[in-house]
C-alpha positions as CSV (number, residue, x, y, z in Angstrom):
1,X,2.9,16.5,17.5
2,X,3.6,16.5,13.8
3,X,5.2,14.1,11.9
4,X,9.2,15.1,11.7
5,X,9.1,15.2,15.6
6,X,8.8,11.5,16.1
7,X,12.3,11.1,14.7
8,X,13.5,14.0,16.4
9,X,11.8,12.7,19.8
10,X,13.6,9.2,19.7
11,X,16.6,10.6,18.5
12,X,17.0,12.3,22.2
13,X,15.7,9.1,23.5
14,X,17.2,6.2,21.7
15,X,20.3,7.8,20.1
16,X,22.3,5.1,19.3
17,X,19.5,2.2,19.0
18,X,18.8,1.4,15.0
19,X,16.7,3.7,13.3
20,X,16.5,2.5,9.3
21,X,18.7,-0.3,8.3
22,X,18.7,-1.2,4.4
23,X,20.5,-2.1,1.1
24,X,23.1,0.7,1.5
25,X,23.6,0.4,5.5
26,X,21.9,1.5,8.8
27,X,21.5,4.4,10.5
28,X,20.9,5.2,14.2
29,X,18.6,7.8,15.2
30,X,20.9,10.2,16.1
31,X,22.7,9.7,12.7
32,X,19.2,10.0,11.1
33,X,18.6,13.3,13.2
34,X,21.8,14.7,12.3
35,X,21.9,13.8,8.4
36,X,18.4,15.0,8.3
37,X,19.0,18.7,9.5
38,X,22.6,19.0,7.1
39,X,20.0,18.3,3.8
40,X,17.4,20.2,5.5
41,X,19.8,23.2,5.5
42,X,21.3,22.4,2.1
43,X,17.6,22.2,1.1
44,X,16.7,25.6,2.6
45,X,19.4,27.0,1.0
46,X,18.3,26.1,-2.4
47,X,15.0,27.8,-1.4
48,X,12.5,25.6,0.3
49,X,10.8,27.0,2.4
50,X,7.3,26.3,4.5
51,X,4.9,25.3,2.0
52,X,7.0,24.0,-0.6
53,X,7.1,20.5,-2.3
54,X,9.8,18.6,-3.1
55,X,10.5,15.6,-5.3
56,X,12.6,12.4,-3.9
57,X,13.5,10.1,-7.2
58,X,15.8,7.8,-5.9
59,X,15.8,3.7,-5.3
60,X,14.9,2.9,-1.7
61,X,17.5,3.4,0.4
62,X,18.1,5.1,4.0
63,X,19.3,8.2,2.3
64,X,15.7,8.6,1.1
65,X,14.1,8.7,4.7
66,X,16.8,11.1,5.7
67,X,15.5,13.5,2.6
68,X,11.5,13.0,4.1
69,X,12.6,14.1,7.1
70,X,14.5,16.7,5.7
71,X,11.6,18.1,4.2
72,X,9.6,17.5,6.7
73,X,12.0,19.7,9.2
74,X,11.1,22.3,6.8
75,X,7.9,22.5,6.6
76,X,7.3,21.2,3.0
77,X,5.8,18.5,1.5
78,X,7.8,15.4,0.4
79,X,6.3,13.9,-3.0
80,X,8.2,10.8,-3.0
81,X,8.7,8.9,-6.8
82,X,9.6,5.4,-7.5
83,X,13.4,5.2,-8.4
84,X,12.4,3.2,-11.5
85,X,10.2,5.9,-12.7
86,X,11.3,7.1,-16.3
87,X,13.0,10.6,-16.4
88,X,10.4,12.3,-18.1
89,X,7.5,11.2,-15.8
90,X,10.0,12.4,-12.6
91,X,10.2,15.2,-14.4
92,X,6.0,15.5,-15.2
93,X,5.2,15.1,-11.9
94,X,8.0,17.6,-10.5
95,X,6.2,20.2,-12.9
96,X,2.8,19.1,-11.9
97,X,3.3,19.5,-7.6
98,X,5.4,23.0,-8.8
99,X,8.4,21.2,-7.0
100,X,11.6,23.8,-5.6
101,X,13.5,21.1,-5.6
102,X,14.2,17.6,-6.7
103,X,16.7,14.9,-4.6
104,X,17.7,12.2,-6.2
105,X,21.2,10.5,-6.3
106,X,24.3,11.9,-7.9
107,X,24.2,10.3,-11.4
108,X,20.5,11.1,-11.6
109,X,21.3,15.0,-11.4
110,X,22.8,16.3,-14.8
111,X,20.0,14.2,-16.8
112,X,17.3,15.7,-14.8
113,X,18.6,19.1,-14.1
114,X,18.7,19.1,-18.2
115,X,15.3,17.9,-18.4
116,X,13.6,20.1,-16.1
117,X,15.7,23.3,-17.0
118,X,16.9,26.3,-14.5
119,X,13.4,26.9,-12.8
120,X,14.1,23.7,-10.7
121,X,17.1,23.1,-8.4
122,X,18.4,19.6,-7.7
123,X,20.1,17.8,-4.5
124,X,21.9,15.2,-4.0
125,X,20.6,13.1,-0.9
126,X,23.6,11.5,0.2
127,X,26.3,13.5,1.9
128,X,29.8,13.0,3.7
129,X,29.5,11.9,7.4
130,X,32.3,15.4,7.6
131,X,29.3,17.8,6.7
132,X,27.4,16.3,10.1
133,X,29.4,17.7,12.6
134,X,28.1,20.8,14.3
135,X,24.8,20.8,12.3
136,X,21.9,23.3,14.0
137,X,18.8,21.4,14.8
138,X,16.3,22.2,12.4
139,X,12.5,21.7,13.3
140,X,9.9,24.3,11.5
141,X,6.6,24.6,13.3
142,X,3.7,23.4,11.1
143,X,0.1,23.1,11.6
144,X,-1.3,19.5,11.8
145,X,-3.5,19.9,8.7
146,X,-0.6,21.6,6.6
147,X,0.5,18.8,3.8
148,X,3.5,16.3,4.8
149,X,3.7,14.6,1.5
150,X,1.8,13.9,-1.6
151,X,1.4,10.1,-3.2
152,X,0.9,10.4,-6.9
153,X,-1.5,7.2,-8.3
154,X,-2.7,6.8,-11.4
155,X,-5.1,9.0,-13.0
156,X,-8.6,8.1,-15.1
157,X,-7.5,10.5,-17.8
158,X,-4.2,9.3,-18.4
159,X,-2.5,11.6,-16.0
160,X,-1.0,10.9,-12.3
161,X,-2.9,12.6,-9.9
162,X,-1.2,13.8,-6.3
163,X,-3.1,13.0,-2.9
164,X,-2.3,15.6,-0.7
165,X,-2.0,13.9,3.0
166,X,-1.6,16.1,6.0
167,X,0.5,15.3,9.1
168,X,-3.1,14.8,11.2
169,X,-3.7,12.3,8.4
170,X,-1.0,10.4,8.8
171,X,-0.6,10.7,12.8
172,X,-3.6,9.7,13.5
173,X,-3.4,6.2,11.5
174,X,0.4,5.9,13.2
175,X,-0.8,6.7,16.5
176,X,-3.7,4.5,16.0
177,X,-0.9,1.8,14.7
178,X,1.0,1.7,17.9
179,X,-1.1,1.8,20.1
180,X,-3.3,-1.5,18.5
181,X,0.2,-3.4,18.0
182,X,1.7,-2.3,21.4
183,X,4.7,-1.4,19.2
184,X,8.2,-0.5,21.6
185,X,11.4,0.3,21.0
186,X,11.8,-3.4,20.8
187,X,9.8,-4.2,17.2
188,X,11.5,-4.2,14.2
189,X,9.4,-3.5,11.4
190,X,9.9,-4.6,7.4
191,X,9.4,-2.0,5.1
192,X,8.3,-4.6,2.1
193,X,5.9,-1.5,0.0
194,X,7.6,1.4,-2.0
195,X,7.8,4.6,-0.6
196,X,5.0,5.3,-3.0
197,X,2.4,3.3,-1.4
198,X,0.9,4.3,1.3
199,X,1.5,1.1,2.9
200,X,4.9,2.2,3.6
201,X,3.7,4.7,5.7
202,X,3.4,2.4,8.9
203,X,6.3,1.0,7.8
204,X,8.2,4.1,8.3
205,X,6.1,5.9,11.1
206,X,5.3,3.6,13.6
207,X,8.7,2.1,13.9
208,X,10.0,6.4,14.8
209,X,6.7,6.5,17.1
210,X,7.9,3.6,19.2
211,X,11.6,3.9,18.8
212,X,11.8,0.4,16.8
213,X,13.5,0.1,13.5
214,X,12.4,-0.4,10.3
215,X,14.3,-2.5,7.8
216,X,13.6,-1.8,4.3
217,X,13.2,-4.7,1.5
218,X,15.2,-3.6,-1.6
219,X,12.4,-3.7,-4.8
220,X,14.5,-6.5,-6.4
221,X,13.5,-8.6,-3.3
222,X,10.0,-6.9,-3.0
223,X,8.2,-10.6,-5.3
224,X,11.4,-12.9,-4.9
225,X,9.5,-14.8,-1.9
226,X,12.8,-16.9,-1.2
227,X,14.7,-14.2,-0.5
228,X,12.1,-12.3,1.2
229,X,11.7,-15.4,3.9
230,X,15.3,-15.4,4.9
231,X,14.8,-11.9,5.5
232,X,12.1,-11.8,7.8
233,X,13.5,-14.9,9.6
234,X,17.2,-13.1,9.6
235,X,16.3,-9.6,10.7
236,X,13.9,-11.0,13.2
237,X,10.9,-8.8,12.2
238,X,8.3,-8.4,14.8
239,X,5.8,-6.5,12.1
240,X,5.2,-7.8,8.6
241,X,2.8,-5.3,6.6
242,X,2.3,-6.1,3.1
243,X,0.1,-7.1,0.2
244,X,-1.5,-10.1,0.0
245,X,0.3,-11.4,-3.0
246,X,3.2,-11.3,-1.2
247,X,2.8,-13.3,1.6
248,X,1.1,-16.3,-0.9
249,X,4.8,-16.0,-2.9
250,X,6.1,-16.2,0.4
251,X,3.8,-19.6,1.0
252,X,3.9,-20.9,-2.2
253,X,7.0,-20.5,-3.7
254,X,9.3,-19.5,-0.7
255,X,8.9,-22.2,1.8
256,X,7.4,-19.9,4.8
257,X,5.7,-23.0,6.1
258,X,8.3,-25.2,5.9
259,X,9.8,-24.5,9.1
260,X,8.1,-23.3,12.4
261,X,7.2,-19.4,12.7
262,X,10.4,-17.5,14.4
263,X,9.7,-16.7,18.0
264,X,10.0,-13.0,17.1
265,X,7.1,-12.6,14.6
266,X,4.1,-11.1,16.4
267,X,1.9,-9.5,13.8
268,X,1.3,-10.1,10.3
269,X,-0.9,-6.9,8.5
270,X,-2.2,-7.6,5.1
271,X,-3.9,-4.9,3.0
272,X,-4.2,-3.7,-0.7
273,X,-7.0,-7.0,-1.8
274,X,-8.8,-9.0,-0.7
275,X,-7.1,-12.3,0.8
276,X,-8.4,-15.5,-0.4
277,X,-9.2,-17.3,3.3
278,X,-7.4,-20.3,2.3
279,X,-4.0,-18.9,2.5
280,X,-5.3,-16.6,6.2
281,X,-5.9,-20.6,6.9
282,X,-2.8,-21.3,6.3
283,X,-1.2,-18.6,8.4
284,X,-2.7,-19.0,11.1
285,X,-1.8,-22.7,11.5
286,X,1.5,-21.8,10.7
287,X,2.1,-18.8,13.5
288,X,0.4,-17.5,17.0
289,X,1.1,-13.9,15.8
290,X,-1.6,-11.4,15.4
291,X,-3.3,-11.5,12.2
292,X,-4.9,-8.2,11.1
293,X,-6.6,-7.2,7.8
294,X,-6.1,-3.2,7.0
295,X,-8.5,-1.6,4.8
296,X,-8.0,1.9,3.0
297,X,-7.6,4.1,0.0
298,X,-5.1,6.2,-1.0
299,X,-6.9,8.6,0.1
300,X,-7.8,7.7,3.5
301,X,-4.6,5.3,4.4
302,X,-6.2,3.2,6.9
303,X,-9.5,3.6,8.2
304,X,-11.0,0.1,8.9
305,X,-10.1,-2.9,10.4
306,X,-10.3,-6.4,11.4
307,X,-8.2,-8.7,13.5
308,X,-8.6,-12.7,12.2
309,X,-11.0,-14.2,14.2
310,X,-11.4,-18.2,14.7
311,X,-15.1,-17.7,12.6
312,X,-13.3,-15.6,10.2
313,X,-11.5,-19.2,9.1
314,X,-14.4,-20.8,8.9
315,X,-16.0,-18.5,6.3
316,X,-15.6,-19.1,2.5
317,X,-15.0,-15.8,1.7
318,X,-12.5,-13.2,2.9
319,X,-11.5,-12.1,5.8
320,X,-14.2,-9.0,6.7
321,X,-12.4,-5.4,6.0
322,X,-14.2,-4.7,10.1
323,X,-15.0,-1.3,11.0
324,X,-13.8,1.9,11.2
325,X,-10.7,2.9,12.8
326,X,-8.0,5.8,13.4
327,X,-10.7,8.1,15.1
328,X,-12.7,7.7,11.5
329,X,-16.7,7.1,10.9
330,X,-17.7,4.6,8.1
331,X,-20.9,3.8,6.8
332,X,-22.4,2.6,3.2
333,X,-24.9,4.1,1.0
334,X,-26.9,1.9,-0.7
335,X,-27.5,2.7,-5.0
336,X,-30.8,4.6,-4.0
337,X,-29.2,6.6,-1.6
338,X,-31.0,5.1,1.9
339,X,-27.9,4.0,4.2
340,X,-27.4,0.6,4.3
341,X,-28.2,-1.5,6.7
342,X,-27.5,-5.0,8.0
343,X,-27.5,-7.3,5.4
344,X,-27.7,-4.5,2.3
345,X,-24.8,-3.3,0.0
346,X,-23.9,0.0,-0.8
347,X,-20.4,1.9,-1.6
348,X,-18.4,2.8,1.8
349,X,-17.8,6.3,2.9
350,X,-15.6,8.0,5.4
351,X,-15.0,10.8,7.6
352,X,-12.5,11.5,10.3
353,X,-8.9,12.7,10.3
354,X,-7.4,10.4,8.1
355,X,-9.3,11.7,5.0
356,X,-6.9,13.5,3.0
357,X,-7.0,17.2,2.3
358,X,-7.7,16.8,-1.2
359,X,-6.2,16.2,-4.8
360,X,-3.2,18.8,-6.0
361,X,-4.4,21.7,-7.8
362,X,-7.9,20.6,-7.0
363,X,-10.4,21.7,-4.3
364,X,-9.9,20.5,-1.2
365,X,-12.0,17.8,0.1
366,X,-15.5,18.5,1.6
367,X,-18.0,16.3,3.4
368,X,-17.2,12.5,3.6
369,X,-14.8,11.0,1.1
370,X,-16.6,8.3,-1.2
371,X,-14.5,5.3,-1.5
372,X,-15.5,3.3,-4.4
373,X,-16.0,0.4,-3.2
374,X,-18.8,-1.8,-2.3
375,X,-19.5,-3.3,0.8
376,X,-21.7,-5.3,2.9
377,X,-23.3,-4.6,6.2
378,X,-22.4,-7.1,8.5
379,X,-25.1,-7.8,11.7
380,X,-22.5,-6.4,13.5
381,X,-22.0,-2.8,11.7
382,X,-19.0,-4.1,10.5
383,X,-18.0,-4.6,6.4
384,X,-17.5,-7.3,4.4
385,X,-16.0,-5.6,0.7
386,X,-17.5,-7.1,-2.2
387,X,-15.5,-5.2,-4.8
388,X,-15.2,-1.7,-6.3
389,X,-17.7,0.1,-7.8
390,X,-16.1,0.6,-11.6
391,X,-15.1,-3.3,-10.9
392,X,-19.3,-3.8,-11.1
393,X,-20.1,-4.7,-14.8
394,X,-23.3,-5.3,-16.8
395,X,-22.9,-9.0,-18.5
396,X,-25.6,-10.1,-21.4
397,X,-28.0,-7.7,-19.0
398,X,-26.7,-8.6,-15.5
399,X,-24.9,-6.3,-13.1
400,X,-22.3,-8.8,-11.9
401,X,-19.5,-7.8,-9.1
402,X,-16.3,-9.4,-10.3
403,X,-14.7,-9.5,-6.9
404,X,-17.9,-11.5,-5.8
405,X,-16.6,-14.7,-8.7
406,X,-13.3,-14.4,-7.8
407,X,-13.9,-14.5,-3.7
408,X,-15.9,-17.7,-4.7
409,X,-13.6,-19.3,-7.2
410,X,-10.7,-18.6,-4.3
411,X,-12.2,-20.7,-1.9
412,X,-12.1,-23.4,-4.3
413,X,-9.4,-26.0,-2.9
414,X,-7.9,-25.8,-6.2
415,X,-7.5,-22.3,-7.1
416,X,-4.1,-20.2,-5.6
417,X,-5.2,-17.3,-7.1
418,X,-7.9,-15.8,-9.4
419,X,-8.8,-13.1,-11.4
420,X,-12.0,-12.5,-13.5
421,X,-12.2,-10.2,-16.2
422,X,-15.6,-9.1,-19.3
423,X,-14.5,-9.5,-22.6
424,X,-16.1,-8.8,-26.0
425,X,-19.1,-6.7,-25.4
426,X,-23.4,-6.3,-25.5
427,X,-24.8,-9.7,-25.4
428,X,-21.7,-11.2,-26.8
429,X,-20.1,-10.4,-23.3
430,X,-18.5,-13.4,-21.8
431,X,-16.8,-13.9,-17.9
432,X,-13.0,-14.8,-18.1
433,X,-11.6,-16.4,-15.2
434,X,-8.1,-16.6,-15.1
435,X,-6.9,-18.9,-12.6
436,X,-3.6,-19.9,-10.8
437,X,-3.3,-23.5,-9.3
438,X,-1.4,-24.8,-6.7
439,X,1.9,-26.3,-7.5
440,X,1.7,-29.5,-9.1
441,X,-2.2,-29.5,-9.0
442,X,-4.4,-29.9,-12.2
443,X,-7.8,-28.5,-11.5
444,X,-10.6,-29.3,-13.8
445,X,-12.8,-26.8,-15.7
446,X,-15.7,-29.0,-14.7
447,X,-15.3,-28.9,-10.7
448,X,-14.8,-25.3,-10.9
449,X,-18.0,-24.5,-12.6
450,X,-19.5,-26.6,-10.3
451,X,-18.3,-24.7,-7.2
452,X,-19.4,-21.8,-8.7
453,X,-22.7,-23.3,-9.8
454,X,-23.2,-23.9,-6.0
455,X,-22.4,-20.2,-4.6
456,X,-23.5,-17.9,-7.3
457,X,-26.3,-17.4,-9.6
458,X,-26.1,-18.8,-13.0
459,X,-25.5,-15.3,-15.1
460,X,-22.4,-15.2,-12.4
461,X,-20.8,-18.1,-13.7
462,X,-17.5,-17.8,-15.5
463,X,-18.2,-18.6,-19.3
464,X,-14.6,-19.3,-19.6
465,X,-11.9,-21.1,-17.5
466,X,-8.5,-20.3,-18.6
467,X,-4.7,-21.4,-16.4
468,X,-2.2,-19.6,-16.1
469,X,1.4,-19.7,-14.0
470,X,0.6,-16.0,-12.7
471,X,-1.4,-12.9,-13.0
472,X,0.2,-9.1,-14.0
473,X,0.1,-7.2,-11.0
474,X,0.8,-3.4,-10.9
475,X,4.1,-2.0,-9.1
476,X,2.1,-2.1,-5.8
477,X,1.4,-6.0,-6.0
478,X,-2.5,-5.6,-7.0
479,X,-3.6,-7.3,-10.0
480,X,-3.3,-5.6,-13.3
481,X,-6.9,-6.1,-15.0
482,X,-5.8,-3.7,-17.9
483,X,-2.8,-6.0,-18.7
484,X,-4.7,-8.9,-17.8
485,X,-7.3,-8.4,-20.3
486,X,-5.3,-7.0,-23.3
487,X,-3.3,-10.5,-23.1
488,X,-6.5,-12.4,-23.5
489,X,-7.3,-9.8,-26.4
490,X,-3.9,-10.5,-27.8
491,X,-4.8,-14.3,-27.3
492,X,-8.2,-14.3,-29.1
493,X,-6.8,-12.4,-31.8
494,X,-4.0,-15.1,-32.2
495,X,-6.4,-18.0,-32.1
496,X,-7.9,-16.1,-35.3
């Protein structure tokens, strides 16, 4: 089954349960259904055809899930684009993919109809409920290894780059979803990442799989953590799948501990970074729901796993990324080239059906897809990540693993949140740690030092301690090291 059927599937099963509820209303699945065929045939008769890619610009809304499954009924690829994405980088990426057509809302079309010029058409993704009636089903067959949409993430040179995922990608990490979280027509599941993260996917997906709903967080609530608490406690989400950084907001600065978990929360997913095991601690005292670390690229979605184990919270480090999942095989190759066993690292590398097809306008993807990231072999066969590979740095001589310091400075009972960046450079290289505290605590440079002094070898040790209120984090909620280190640049430079 590919992807566009599982609306279409619960639609003939669940028609008037809840299908997406969000910041401009809800639909039911057979509203869903029928909106999505009308702009699937307004969209075919602009041209798309099987094959074709087309842009969705717009702020997340329910109108945007019914243009993805629009697209989707045709046979295309859906290339979805934050709604806060400047014009001229909509209209870069619309060139890039070779886009027929670009939906976005209303106001959006005469600025980027003028921007992209008459090669392009434009729709407008909302519609009157009076165009619905009588609308012929639409439902193109594709091939499970044709494209369903492309995520575009930022590019080494500069320039976005588009991963191409196919609808076997992304049903067999859905179908491997629902099936591990028993999900029914009963779960309602929060939609907290954009519609550019692949996070969102089980968000979306599994939800149409089960016949659940999915409730989608608006992006002005996405980091407001007192707001996003009332919502999961108001909407009575059974799923939570998010960053990390979210759910410490959430802890910190929202009062999610404060009262007792809601009887209808029965899995928390994290994924995205590492989670320091003090806050997984902290959740788990605090609710008897699953708790289940995701691991995956971009390019492969999901394709490890582990669910929180009682040892797990008794480790100092984060909770292990597991092993492979989704049908998918996982192993690590050590630096010279020998796979790794117990107790060795080594970067991680899949195969299996979740691997996407390839990079747009590239070749597609042969043999196993090499993630980047460094791992370590577990007695198990299982992985504990250490950190990515372009995160491994060479300090005063050393090759140092900067997620190894800041997995040790996080278990520290005075650190929220850390980051660690290089600055300066040859043998005047120094560690920076930047480090959040909890509220009203005042760590001291000393007992930091000496936690690390106890953990990690002495060239490991941060040369600098710095505090700060919060860390930049990219539009997906990971830590921004670029920012991170041209502020303490910008600060040296001051202090000159």
């Amino acid at each position: 089954m590919n992807l566009h059927q599982l609306v279409i599937e619960s639609a003939a099963r669940y028609p008037l349960r809840v299908a997406v509820a969000g910041p401009e209303g809800a639909l039911s699945y057979d509203e869903l259904d029928r909106r999505a065929d009308a702009l699937a045939h307004q969209l075919a008769a602009r041209g798309v055809v099987r094959g074709d890619r087309v842009v969705i610009w717009a702020e997340k809304s329910p109108f945007v899930i019914v243009a993805m499954q629009a697209v989707l009924r045709l046979g295309a690829a859906y290339v979805p684009l934050d709604g806060m994405m400047p014009m001229h980088r909509a209209a870069m990426v619309a060139r890039d993919c070779a886009a027929k057509v670009v939906c976005t809302t209303f106001d959006r079309l005469p600025p980027i109809s003028a921007e992209l010029g008459p090669a392009f058409r434009c729709q407008d993704i909302a519609m009157d409920l009076a165009e619905l009636e009588d609308v012929t089903p639409v439902n193109t067959a594709v091939g499970p290894d044709e494209p369903a949409y492309i995520l575009y993430t930022s590019g080494s040179t500069g320039r976005p780059k588009g991963v191409c995922l196919s609808h076997r990608n992304a049903r067999a990490f859905v179908d491997w979803a629902v099936a591990e979280l028993a999900a029914g027509p009963d779960d309602r599941f929060a939609n907290h990442a954009p519609f550019t993260f692949d996070l969102s996917v089980l968000d979306i997906y599994a939800p149409f799989a089960a016949g659940g709903s999915v409730h989608l967080i608006p992006k002005e609530m996405a980091y407001a953590p007192s707001q996003l608490v009332e919502f999961l406690r108001r909407t009575e989400i059974t799923v939570w799948y998010s960053v990390p950084s979210a759910l410490i907001l959430m802890m910190r600065d929202g009062g999610l501990l404060d009262e007792p978990a809601p009887d209808s929360l029965r899995a928390l997913l994290f994924a995205g970074e590492p989670f320091p095991i003090a806050h997984v601690r902290r959740l788990a005292s605090w609710t008897r729901a699953r708790l289940l670390n995701l691991y995956g690229p971009t390019e492969t979605n999901v394709c490890t796993y582990r669910e929180v184990t009682p040892d797990d919270l008794l480790r100092e480090r984060p909770v292990p990324i597991g092993a492979a999942s989704c049908g998918d095989l996982a192993w690590a190759v050590r630096s010279d080239g020998l796979i790794a066993r117990p107790g060795d690292e080594g970067e991680l590398l899949i195969e299996g059906p979740t691997v996407m097809l390839g990079y747009w306008g590239q070749e597609p993807v042969s043999g196993p897809y090499r993630t980047g990231d460094i791992v370590r072999v577990l007695d198990d066969g299982s992985f504990d990540y250490v950190g990515r590979r372009d995160h491994m740095v060479k300090v005063r001589g050393h090759r140092v693993e900067l997620g190894e310091i800041e997995a040790v400075l996080d278990a520290h009972p005075e650190v929220e949140d850390a980051a660690v960046v290089v600055t300066g450079e040859g043998m005047g290289s120094r560690l920076v740690a930047v480090i959040i505290p909890p509220a009203g605590a005042e760590p001291g440079v000393l007992s930091i030092k000496r936690h690390c002094g106890q953990r990690l070898p002495p060239y490991m040790i941060p040369d600098e301690i710095r505090f700060a209120a919060d860390l930049p984090r990219t539009g997906n909620g990971k830590i921004d090291r670029t920012l991170l280190t041209q502020r303490l640049a910008e600060r040296l430079h001051q202090a000159t």
